[in-house]
C-alpha positions, 0 to 999 in steps of 0.5 A, spaced: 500 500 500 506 504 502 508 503 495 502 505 491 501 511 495 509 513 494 507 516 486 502 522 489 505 523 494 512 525 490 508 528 485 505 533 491 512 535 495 512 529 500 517 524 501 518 520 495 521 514 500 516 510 504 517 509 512 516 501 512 511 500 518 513 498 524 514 490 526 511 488 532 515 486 538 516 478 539 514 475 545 519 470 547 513 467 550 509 466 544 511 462 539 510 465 531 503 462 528 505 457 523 502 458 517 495 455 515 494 450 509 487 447 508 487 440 506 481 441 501 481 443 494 477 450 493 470 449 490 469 450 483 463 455 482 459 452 475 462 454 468 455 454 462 458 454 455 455 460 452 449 457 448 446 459 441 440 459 438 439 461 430 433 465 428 430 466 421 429 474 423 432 480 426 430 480 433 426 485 436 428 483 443 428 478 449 425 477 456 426 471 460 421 469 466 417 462 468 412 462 463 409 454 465 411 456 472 416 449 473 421 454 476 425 454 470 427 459 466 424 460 460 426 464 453 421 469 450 423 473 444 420 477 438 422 477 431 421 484 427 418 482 420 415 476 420 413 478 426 413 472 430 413 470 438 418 465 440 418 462 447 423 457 448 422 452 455 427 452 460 429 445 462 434 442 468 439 440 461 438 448 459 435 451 453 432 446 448 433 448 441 425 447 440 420 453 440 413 455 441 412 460 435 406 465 433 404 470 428 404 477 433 404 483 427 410 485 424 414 490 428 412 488 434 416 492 441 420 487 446 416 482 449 414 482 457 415 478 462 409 480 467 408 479 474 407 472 477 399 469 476 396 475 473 394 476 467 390 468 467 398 465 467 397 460 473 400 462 480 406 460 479 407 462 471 409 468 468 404 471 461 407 475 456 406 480 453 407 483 445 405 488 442 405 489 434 406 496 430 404 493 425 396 491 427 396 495 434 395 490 438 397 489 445 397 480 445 397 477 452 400 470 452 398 466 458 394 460 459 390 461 453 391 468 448 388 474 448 388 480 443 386 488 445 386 492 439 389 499 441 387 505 438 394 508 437 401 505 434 405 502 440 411 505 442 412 502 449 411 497 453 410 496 461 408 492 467 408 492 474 404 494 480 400 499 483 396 499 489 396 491 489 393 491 482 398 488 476 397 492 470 400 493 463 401 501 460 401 501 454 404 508 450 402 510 443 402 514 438 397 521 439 399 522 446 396 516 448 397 511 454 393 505 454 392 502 462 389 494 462 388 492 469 389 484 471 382 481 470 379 488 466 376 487 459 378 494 457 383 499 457 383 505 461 385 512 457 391 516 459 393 522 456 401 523 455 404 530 456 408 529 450 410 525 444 414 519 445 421 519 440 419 514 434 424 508 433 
């Protein structure tokens, strides 16, 4: 430590030679400490080679989530033209090259992993959620499959939860923010205070 600090303090005017610090005294009734050695071996922590997955499109983007609710990680992807969903489930061996797919719209936003057990996922599960720019649709992937026409273009995509109640909000085009409380059939109509940036 003595000698990373003597750079500075030669730059700043002090001593460019250290003090080394001060031995404690040998107690002749105290013998010195043999040093410790541990008989075993240090454990390794687990190493996963990097896994890829080939897709046919440019992705929109990827969550992660329990989305059968088997306490496994799960994969959820978008891609961007043909819009299309992909989830891939997670196993004890890793991620199966396998996928469940489905047509969303082109141009869809990042899909989302929603809070647990809402949205008619199971107690344990995670749905997702999709929306498309291309047919203005907020699609929730659950136990079954919903679709909610919007009135305006999505721009971006939230969930989360307010006063225990979860929800998914929705900005779009016309200063528009569309709110879908867990178990309402209908979206709630906010206005923005300005225009998102379009991407």
């Amino acid at each position: 430590m003595l000698a990373l600090l003597s750079g500075p303090a030669a730059s700043c005017g002090g001593d460019p030679t250290p003090t080394p610090p001060p031995t404690p005294a040998a107690s002749p009734q105290t013998p010195a400490a043999a040093p410790q050695t541990s008989s075993t071996a240090l454990a390794q922590a687990p190493f996963l080679a990097r896994s890829e997955r080939p897709l046919r499109a440019k992705p929109a983007g990827l969550c992660a989530g329990d989305f059968d609710g088997d306490g496994l990680t799960d994969l959820a992807a978008t891609l961007v033209t043909p819009g299309t969903w992909l989830i891939w489930r997670g196993s004890k061996t890793g991620l199966p090259r396998d996928f469940k797919d489905q047509a969303c719209g082109d141009f869809p936003l990042p899909p989302l992993a929603l809070p647990r057990g809402t949205f008619s996922a199971p107690q344990a599960a995670q749905a997702i959620a999709v929306c498309s720019r291309s047919t203005r649709e907020l699609q929730i992937v659950a136990a079954g499959f919903s679709r909610i026409t919007l009135d305006e273009t999505p721009r971006a995509l939230a969930a989360g939860t307010i006063d225990g109640s979860a929800l998914i909000a929705v900005a779009c085009d016309g200063l528009r923010l569309e709110v879908l409380r867990d178990g309402a059939a209908a979206l709630q109509h906010w206005k923005l205070s300005a225009e998102l940036p379009r991407c």
